[in-house]
N, CA, C and O atoms as CSV, one atom per row, in Angstrom:
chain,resi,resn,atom,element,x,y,z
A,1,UNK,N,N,120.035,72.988,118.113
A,1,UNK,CA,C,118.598,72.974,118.021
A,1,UNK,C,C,118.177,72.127,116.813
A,1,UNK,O,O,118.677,72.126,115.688
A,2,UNK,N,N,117.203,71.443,117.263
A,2,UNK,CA,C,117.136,70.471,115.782
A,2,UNK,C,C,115.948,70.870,114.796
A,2,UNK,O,O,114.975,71.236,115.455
A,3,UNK,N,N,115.766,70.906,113.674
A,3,UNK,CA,C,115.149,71.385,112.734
A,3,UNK,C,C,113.965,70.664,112.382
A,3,UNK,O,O,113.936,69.512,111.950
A,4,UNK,N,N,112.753,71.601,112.649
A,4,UNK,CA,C,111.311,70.453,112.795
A,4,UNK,C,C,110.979,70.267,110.971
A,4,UNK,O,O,110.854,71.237,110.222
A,5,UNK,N,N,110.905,69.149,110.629
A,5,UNK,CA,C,110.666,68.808,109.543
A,5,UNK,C,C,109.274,69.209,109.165
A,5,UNK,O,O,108.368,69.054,109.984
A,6,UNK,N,N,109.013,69.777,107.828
A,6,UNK,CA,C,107.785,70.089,106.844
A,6,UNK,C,C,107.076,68.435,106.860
A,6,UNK,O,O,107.259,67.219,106.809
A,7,UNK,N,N,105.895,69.866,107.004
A,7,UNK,CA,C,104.653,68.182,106.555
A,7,UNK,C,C,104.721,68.210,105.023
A,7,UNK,O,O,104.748,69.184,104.270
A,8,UNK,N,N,104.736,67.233,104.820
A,8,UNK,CA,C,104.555,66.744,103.137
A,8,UNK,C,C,103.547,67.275,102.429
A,8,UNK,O,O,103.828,67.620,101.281
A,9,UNK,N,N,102.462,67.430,102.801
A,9,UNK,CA,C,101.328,68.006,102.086
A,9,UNK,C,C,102.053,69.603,101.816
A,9,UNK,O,O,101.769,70.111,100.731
A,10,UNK,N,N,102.588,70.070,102.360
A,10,UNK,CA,C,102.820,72.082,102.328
A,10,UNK,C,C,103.980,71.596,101.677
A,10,UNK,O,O,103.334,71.847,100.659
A,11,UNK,N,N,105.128,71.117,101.232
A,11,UNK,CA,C,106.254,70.607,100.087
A,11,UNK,C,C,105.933,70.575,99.212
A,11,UNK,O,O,106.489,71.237,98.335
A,12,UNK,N,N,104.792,69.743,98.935
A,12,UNK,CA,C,104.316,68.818,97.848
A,12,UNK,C,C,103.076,70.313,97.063
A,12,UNK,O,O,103.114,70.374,95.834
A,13,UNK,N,N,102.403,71.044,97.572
A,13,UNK,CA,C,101.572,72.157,97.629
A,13,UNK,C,C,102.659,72.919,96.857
A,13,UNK,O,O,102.614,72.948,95.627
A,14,UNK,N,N,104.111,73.838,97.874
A,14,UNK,CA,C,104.922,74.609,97.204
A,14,UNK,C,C,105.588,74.227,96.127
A,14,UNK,O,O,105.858,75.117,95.321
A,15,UNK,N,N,106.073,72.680,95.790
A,15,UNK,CA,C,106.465,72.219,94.207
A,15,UNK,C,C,105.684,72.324,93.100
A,15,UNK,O,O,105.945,72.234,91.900
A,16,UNK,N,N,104.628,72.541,93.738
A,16,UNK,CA,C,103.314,72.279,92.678
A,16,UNK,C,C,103.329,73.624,91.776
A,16,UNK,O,O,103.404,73.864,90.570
A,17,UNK,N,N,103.203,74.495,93.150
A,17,UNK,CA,C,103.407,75.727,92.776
A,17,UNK,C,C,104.453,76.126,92.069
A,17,UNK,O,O,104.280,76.609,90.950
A,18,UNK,N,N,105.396,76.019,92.477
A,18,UNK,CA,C,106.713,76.442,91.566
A,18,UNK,C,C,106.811,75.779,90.511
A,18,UNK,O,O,107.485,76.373,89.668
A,19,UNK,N,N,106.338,74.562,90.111
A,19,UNK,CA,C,106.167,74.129,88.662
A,19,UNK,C,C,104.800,74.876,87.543
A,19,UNK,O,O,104.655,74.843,86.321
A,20,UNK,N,N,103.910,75.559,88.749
A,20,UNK,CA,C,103.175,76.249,87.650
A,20,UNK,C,C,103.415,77.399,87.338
A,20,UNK,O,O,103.152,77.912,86.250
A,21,UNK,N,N,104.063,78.034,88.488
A,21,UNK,CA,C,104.391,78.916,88.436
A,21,UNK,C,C,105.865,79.196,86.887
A,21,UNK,O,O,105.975,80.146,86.111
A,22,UNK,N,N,106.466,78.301,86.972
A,22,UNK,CA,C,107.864,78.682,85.615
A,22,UNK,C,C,107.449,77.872,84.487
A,22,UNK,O,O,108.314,77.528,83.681
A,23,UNK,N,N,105.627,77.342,84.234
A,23,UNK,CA,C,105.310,77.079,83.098
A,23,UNK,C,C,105.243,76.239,82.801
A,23,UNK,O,O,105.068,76.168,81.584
A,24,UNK,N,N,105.315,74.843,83.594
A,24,UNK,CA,C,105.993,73.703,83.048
A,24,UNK,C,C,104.594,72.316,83.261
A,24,UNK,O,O,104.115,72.262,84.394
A,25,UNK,N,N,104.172,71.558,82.469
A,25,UNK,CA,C,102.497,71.214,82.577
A,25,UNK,C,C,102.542,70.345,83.748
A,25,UNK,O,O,103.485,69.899,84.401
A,26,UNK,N,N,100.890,70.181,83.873
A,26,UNK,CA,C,100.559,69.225,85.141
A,26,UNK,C,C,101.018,68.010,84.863
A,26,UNK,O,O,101.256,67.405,85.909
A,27,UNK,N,N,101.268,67.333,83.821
A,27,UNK,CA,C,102.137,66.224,83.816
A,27,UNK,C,C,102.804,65.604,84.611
A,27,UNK,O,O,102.656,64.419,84.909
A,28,UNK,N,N,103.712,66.461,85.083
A,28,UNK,CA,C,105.092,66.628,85.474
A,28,UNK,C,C,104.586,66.100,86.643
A,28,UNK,O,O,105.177,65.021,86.647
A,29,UNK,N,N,103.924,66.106,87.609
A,29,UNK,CA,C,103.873,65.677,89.004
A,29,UNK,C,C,104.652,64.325,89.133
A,29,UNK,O,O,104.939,63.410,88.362
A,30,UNK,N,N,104.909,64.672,90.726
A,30,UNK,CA,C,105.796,63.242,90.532
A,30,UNK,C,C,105.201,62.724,91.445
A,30,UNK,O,O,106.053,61.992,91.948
A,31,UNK,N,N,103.880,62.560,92.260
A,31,UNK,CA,C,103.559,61.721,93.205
A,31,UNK,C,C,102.085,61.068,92.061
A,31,UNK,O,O,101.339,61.661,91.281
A,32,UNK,N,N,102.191,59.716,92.447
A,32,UNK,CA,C,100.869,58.694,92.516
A,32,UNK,C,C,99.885,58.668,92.879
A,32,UNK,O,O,98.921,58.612,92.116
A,33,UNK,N,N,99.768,58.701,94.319
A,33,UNK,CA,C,98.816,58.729,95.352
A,33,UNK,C,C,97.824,59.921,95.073
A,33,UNK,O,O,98.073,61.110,94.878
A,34,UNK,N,N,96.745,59.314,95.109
A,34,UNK,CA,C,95.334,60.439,94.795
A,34,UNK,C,C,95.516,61.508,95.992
A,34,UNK,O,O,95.399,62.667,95.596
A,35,UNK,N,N,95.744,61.385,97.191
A,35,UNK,CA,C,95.279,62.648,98.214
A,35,UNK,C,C,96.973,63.468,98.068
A,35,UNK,O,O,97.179,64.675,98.187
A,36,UNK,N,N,97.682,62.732,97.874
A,36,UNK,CA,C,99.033,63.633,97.809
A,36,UNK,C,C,98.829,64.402,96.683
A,36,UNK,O,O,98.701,65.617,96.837
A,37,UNK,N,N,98.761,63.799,95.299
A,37,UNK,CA,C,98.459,64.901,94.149
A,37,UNK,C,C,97.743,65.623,94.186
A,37,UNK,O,O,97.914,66.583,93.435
A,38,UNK,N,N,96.652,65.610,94.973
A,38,UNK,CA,C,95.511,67.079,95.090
A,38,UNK,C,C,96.361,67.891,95.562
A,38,UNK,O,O,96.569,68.850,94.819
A,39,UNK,N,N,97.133,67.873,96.843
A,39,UNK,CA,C,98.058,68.933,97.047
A,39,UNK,C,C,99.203,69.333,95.946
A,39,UNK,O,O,99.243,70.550,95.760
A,40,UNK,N,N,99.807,68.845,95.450
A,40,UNK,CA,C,100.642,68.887,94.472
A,40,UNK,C,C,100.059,70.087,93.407
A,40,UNK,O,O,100.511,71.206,93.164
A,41,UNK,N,N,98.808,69.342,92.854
A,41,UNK,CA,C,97.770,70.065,91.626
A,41,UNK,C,C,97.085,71.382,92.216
A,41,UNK,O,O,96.781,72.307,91.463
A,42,UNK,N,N,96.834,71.435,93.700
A,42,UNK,CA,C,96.383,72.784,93.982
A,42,UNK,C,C,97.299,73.950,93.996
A,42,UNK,O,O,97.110,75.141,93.746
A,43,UNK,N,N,98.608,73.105,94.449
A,43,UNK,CA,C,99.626,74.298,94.073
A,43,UNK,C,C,99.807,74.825,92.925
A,43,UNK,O,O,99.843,76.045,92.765
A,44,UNK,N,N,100.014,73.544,91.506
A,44,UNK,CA,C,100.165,74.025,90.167
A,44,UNK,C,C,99.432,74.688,89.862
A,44,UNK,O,O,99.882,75.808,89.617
A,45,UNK,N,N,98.000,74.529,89.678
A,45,UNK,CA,C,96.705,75.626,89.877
A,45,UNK,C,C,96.777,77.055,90.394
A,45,UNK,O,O,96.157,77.988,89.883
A,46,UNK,N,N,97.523,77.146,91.370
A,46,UNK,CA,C,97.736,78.451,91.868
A,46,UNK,C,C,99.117,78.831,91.142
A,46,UNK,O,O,98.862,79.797,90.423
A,47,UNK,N,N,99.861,78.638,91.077
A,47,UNK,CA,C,101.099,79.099,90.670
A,47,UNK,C,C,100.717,79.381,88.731
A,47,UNK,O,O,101.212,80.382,88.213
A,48,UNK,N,N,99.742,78.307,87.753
A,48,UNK,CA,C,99.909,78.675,86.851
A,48,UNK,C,C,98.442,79.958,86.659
A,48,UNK,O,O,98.204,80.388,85.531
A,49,UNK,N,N,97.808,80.311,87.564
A,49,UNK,CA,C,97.273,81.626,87.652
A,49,UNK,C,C,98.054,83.017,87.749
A,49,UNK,O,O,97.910,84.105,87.193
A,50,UNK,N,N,99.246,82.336,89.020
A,50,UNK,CA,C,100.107,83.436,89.296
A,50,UNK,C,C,100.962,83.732,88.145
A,50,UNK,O,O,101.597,84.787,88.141
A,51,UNK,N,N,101.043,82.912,87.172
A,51,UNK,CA,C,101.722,82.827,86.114
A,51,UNK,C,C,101.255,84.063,84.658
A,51,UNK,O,O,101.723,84.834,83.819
A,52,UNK,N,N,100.143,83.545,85.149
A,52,UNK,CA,C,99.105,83.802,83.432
A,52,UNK,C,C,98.468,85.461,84.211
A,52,UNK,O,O,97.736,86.179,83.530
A,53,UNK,N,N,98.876,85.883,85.679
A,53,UNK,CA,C,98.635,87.217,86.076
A,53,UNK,C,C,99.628,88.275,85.828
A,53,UNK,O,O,99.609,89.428,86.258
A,54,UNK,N,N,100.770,87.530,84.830
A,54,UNK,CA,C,102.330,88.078,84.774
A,54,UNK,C,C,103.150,88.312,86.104
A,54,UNK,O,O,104.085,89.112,86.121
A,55,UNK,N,N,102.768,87.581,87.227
A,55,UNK,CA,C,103.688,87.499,87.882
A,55,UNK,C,C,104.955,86.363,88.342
A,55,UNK,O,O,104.778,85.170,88.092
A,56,UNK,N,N,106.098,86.779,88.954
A,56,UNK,CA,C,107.005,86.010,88.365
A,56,UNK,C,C,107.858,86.096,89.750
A,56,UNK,O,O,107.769,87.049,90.524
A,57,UNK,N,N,109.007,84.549,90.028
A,57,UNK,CA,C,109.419,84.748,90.996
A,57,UNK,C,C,108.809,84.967,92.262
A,57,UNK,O,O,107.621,84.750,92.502
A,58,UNK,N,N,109.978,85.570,93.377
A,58,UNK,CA,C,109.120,86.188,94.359
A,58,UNK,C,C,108.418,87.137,94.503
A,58,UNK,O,O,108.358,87.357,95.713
A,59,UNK,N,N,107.803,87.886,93.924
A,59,UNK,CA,C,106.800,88.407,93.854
A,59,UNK,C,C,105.562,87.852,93.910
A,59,UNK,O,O,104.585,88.229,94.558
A,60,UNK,N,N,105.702,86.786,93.066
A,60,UNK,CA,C,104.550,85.844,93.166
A,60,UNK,C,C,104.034,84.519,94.144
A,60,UNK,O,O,103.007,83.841,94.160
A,61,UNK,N,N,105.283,84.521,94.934
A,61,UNK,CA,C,105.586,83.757,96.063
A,61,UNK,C,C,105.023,84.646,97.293
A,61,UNK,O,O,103.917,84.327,97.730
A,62,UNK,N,N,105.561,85.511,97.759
A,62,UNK,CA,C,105.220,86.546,98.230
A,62,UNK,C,C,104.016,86.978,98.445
A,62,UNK,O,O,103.639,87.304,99.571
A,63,UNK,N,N,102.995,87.053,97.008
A,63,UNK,CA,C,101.898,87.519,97.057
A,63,UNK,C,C,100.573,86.060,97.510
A,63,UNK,O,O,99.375,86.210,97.751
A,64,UNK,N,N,101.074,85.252,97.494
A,64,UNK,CA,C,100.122,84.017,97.709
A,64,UNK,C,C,99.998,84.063,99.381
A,64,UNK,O,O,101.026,84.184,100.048
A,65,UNK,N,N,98.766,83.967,99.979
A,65,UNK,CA,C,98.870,83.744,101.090
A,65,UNK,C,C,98.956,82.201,101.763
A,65,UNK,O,O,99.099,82.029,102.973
A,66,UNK,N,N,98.849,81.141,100.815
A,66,UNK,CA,C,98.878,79.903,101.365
A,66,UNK,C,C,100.085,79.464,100.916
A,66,UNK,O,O,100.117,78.446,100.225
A,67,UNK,N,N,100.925,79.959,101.143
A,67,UNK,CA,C,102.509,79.794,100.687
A,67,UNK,C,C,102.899,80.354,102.247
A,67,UNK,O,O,104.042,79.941,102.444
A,68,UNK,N,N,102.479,81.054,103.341
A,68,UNK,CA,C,103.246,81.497,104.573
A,68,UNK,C,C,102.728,80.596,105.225
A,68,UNK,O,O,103.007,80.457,106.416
């Protein structure tokens, strides 16, 4: 069975996240492109909330609903 590949925008969204999520600044993005980094930055945005709510890991993965 072959494995349907992720859209880039929901990758680029969950890295975002997981970089705000373990603290690390918006800097860090690694895409260029203006409409790709909005996804990127909405994730960091959410993840460094989930961050600064003391939650951590999956728990905090878990609890996001635009992460399923």
């Amino acid at each position: 069975m072959k494995r349907q590949k992720r859209d880039r925008t929901t990758t680029l969204f969950n890295r975002g996240f997981q970089a705000g999520l373990s603290g690390k600044s918006r800097d860090n993005c690694p895409v260029n492109t203006s409409d790709l980094r909005s996804h990127w930055m909405s994730g960091w945005r959410q993840g460094r909330e989930a961050h600064w709510n003391g939650m951590e890991g999956v728990s905090a993965i878990q609890s996001d609903p635009a992460l399923h």
